[in-house]
C-alpha positions as CSV (number, residue, x, y, z in Angstrom):
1,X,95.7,133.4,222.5
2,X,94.6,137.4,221.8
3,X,96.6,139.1,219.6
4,X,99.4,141.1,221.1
5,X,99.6,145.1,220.2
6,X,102.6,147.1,219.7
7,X,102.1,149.8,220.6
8,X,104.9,151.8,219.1
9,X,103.1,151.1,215.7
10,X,99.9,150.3,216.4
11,X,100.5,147.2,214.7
12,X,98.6,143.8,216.2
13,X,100.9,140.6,216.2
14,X,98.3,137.7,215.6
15,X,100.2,134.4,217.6
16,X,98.9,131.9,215.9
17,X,99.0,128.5,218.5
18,X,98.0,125.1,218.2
19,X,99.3,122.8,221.2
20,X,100.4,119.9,220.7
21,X,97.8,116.9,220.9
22,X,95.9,119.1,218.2
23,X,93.8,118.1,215.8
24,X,92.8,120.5,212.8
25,X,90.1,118.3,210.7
26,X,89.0,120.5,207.5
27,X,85.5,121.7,207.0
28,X,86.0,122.0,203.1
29,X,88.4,119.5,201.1
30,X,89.0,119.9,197.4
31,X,87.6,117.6,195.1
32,X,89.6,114.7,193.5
33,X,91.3,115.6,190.5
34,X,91.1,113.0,187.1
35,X,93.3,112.8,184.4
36,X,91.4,115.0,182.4
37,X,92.0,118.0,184.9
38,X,95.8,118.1,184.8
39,X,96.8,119.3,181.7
40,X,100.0,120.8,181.2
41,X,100.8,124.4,179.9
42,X,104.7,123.8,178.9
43,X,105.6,119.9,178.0
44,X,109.0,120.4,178.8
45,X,108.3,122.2,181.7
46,X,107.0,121.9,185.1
47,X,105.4,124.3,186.8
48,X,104.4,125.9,190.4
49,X,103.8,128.7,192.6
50,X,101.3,131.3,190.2
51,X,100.1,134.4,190.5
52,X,98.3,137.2,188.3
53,X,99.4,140.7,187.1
54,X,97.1,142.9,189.0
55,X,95.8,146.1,189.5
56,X,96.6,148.3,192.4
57,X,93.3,146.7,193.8
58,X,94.9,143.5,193.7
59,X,91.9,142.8,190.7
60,X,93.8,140.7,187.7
61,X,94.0,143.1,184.8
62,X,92.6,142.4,181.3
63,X,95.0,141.8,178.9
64,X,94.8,140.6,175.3
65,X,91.8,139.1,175.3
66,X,92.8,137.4,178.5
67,X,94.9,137.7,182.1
68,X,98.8,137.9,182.3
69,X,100.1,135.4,184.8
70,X,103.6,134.6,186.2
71,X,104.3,131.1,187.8
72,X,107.7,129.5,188.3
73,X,108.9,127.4,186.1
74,X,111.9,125.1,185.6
75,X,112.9,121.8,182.9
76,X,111.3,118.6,183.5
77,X,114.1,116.3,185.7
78,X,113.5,112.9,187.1
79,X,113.6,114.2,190.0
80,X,110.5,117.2,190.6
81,X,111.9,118.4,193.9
82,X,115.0,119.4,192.5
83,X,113.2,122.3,190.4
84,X,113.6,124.7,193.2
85,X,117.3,124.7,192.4
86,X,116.6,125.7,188.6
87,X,113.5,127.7,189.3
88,X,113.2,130.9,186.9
89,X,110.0,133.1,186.7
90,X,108.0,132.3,183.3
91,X,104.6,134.0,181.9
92,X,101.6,132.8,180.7
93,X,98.4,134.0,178.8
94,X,95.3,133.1,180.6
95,X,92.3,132.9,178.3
96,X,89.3,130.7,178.0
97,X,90.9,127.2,177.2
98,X,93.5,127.7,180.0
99,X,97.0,128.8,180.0
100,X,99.7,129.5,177.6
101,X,103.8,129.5,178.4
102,X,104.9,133.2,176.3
103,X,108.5,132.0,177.7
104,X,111.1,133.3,180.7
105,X,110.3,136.8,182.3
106,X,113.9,138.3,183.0
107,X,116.9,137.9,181.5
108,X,119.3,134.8,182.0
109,X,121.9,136.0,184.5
110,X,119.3,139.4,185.7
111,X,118.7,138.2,189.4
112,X,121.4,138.4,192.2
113,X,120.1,134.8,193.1
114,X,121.5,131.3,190.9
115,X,117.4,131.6,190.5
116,X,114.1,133.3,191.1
117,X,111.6,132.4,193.8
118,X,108.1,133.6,194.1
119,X,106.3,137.1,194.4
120,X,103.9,139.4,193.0
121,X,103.2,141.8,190.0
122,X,101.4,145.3,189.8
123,X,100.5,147.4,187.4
124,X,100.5,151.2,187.5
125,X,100.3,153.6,185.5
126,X,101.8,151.5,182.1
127,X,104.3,149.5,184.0
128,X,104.9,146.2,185.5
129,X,106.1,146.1,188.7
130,X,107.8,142.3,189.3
131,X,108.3,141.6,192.9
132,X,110.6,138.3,193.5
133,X,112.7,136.5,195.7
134,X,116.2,136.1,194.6
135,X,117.5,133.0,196.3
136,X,121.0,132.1,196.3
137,X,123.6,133.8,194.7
138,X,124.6,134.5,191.4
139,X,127.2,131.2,189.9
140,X,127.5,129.8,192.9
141,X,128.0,126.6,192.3
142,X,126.4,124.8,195.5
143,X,122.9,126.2,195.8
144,X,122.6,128.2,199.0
145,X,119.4,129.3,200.9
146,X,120.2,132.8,200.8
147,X,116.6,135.1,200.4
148,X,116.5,138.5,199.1
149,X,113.7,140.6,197.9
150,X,113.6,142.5,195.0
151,X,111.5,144.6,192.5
152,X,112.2,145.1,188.8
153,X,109.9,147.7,186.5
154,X,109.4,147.3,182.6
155,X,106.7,149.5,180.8
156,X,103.9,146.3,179.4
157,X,104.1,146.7,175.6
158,X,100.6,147.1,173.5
159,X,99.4,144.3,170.8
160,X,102.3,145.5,168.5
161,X,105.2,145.4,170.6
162,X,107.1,143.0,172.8
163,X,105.3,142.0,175.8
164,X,107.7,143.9,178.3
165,X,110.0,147.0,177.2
166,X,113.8,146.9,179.4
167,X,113.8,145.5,182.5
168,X,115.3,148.2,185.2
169,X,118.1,147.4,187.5
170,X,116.3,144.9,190.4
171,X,116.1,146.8,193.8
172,X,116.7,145.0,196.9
173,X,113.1,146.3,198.9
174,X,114.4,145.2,202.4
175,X,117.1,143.1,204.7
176,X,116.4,141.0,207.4
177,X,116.9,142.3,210.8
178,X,115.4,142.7,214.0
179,X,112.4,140.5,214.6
180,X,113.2,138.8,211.0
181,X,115.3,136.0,210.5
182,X,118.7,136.4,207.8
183,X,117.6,133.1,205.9
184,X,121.4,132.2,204.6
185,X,122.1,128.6,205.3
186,X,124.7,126.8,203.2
187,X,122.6,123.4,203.4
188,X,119.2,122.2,204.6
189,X,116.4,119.8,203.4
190,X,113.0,121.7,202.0
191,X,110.7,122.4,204.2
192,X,113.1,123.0,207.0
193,X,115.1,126.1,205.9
194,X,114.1,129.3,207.0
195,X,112.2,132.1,205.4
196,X,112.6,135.6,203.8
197,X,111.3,135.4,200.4
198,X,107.7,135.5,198.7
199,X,107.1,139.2,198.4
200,X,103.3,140.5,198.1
201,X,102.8,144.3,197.5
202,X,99.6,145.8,199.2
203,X,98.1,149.6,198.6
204,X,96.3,151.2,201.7
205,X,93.0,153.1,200.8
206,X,95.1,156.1,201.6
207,X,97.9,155.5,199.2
208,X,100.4,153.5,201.8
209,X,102.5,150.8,200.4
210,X,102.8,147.6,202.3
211,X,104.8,144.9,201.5
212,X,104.4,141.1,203.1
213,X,106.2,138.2,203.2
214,X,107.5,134.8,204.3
215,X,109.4,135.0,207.0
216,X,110.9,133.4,210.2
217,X,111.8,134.8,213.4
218,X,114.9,135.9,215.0
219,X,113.7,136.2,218.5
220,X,112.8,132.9,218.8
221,X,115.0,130.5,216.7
222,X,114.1,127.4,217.0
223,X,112.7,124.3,214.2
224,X,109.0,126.1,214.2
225,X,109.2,129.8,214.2
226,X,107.2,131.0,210.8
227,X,106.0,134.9,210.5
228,X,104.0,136.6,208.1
229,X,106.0,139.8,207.8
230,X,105.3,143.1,207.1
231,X,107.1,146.5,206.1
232,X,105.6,150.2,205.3
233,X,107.2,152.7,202.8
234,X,108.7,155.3,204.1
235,X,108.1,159.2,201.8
236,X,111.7,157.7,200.6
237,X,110.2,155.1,199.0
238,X,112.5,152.8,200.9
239,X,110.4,150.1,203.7
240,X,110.9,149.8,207.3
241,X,110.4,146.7,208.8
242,X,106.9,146.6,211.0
243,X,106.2,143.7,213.3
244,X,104.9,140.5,211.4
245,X,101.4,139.8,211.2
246,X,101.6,136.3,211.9
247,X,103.4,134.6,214.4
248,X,103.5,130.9,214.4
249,X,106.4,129.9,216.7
250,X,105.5,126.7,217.8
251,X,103.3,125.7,215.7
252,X,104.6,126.1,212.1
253,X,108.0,127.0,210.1
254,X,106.8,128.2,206.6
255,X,103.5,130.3,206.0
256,X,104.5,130.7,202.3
257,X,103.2,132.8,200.0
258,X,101.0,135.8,201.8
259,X,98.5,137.5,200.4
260,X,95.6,140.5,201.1
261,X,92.2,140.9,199.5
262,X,89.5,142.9,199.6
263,X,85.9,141.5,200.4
264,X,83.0,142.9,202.3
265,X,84.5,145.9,203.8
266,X,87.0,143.7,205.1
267,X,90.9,143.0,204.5
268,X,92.0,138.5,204.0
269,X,94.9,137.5,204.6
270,X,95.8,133.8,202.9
271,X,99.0,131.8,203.2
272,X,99.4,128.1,202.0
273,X,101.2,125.7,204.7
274,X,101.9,122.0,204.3
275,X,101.2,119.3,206.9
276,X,104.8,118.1,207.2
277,X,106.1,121.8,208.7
278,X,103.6,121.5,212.3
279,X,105.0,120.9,215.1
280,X,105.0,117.6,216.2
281,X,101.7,116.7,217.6
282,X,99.8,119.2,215.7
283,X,97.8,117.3,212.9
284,X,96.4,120.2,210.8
285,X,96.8,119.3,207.0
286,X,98.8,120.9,203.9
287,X,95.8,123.5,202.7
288,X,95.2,127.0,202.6
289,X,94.7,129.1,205.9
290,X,93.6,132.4,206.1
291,X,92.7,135.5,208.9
292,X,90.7,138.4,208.3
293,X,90.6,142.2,210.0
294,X,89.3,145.6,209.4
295,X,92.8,147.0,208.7
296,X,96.2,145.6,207.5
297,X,97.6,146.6,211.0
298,X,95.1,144.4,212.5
299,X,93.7,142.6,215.0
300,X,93.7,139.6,213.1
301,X,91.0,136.9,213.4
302,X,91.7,133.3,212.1
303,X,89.1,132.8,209.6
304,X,86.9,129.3,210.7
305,X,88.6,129.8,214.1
306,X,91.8,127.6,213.7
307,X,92.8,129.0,210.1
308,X,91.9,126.3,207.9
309,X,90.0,127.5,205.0
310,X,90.2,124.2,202.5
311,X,92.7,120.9,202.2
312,X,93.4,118.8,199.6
313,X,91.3,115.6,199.6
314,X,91.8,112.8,202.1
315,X,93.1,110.3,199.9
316,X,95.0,112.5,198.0
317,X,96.8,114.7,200.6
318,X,99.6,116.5,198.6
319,X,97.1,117.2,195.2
320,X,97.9,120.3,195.4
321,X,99.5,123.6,196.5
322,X,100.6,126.9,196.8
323,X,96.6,128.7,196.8
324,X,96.3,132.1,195.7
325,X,93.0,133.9,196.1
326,X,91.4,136.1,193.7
327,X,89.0,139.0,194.5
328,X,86.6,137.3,192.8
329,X,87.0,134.6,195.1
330,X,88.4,132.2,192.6
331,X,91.7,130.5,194.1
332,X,94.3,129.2,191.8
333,X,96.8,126.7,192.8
334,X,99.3,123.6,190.5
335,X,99.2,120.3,190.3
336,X,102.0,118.4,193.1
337,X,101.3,114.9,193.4
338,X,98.1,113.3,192.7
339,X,96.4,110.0,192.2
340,X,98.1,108.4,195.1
341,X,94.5,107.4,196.4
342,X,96.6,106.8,200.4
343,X,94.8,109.0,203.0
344,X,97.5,107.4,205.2
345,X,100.2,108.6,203.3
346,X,102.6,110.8,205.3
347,X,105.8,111.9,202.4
348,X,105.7,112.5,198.8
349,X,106.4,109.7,196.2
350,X,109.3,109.5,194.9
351,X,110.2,110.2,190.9
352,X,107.6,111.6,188.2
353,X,105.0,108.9,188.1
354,X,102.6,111.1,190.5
355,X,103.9,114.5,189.8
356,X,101.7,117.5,188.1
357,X,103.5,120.4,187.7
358,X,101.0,122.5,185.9
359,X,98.0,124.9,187.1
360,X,95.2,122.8,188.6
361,X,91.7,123.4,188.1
362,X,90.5,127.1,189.9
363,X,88.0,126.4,192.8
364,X,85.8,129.4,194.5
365,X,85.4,130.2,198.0
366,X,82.9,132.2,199.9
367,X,84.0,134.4,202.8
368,X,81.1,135.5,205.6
369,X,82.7,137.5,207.9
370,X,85.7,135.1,209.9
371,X,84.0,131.9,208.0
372,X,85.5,130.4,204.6
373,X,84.3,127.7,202.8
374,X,84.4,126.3,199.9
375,X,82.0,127.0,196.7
376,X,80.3,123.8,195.8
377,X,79.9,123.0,192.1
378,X,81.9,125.3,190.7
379,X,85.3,124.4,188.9
């Protein structure tokens, strides 16, 4: 289906649609991880959902001798699904053996969630710019879906110093409304609730701030209605809700974790998506999809014509998740459950026997225009 314009912003609404009776087969599937790729940054913690301090390019910045990354993070439990419910944004130092845990990013108590969900960072001019999703509310005592997002600035200290000076006061960056769902459900099984979390901040060649994220829409409720949402800063500094860029109603429920780059003249848009959240009839798998345009505002064009850029392997379908492309092309992603060796398997094991939780191995795409695929050789 073409993308739809609207035309009070001149923003394009790609509708993503797969009917039903679909198969998506992947043209590039991850290798097979071993034992000797899963190695874990924090033993007493586990570990998901990553992403780099960049640059206003969206380019990782140097740092120590290294890269500065944030992932979330929460204590090992018997239990790994239950780590969204204790989930707290951690850093890491990235340097040539791998990564580092330096320890918990904001204060205990900081966030107007019970805990932190994932985002972005930036730095500009001297300071870190954290963008997160504060999900829930702070001590309630039965976890709620509640999704807010939020920014938080702290100067980065030099090799002398601590690594971030005082945290300012979080600022809620938008609320849901219009075309974007309020995601505040009291109960709800993962996978199934509904979306307004993951922020991703994005500079315009001419200075405009962006801002993307996970979303689901209002104007078509319903058990499959996943956006990829956008907002503009106004001269306030304050965003406005534009149309989303994505539109999956129908097809999916959760395009998690949006993100731009640069590459060839051209703008890619990635988001991670997991088998289980199709429709039913649609058999795409868990992977990374992706759409590339000219300009943030679109039209959009799904990269290798349905979207799919890579998938795990076939016999190890939940190996990993949560992809986040580098400009370099490099896509980073943690361990979920692997060695199963079950291309039939449809749901998650049970308990810890299976479960990563720790960065996976980095693998490299290359883009050509709307085709992805993935870099052979290179780990």
């Amino acid at each position: 289906m073409p993308p739809s314009q609207i035309a009070t912003t001149g923003t394009h609404t790609m509708h993503w649609r797969l009917a039903p009776g679909q198969r998506i087969e992947a043209a590039a599937r991850a290798p097979v991880l071993c034992a000797a790729d899963v190695r874990r940054a924090a033993s007493d913690l586990d570990i998901w959902d990553a992403w780099p301090l960049a640059d206003v390019t969206g380019q990782p910045v140097e740092w120590r001798g290294g890269e500065l990354w944030f992932a979330l993070a929460a204590p090992v439990g018997r239990d790994p699904e239950q780590r969204h419910f204790a989930a707290r944004i951690h850093h890491f130092h990235r340097i040539a053996n791998g990564f580092h845990h330096l320890g918990p990013t904001l204060p205990a108590g900081f966030s107007a969630g019970s805990r932190e969900w994932s985002g972005s960072a930036r730095l500009d001019d001297g300071d870190v710019h954290l963008y997160f999703t504060a999900a829930g509310r702070r001590g309630e005592s039965n976890p709620s879906y509640l999704q807010r997002l939020f920014v938080t600035s702290a100067p980065l200290g030099d090799r002398t110093e601590a690594i971030f000076g005082r945290w300012s006061a979080p600022r809620e960056l938008l609320t849901p409304g219009g075309v974007y769902l309020d995601a505040d459900a009291p109960g709800g099984r993962l996978g199934e609730i509904k979306a307004f979390r993951d922020p991703f901040a994005w500079r315009g060649d001419a200075g405009e701030e962006y801002l993307l994220f996970t979303a689901s829409s209002a104007r078509a409720p319903g058990p499959h209605n996943g956006l990829v949402g956008l907002a503009k800063a106004a001269a306030d500094g304050n965003y406005r809700a534009l149309p989303p860029l994505i539109d999956a109603t129908g097809t999916n429920n959760e395009l998690e974790r949006p993100h731009i780059i640069a590459h060839g003249g051209r703008l890619y848009l990635f988001w991670s998506t997991q088998a289980k959240v199709f429709a039913p009839g649609i058999d795409a798998p868990t992977g990374l999809y992706g759409a590339v345009a000219d300009r943030i505002e679109g039209p959009w064009t799904l990269l290798n014509e349905n979207g799919l850029v890579l998938a795990n392997p076939n016999r190890e379908p939940f190996q990993a998740y949560s992809w986040w492309v580098l400009p370099d092309l490099s896509v980073a992603s943690f361990v979920d459950y692997w060695g199963i060796d079950d291309p039939s398997a449809t749901n998650k094991p049970s308990g810890r026997s299976h479960f990563g939780g720790t960065f996976a191995p980095f693998l490299h795409l290359e883009l050509d225009g709307a085709r992805a695929r993935l870099k052979q050789g290179v780990r």
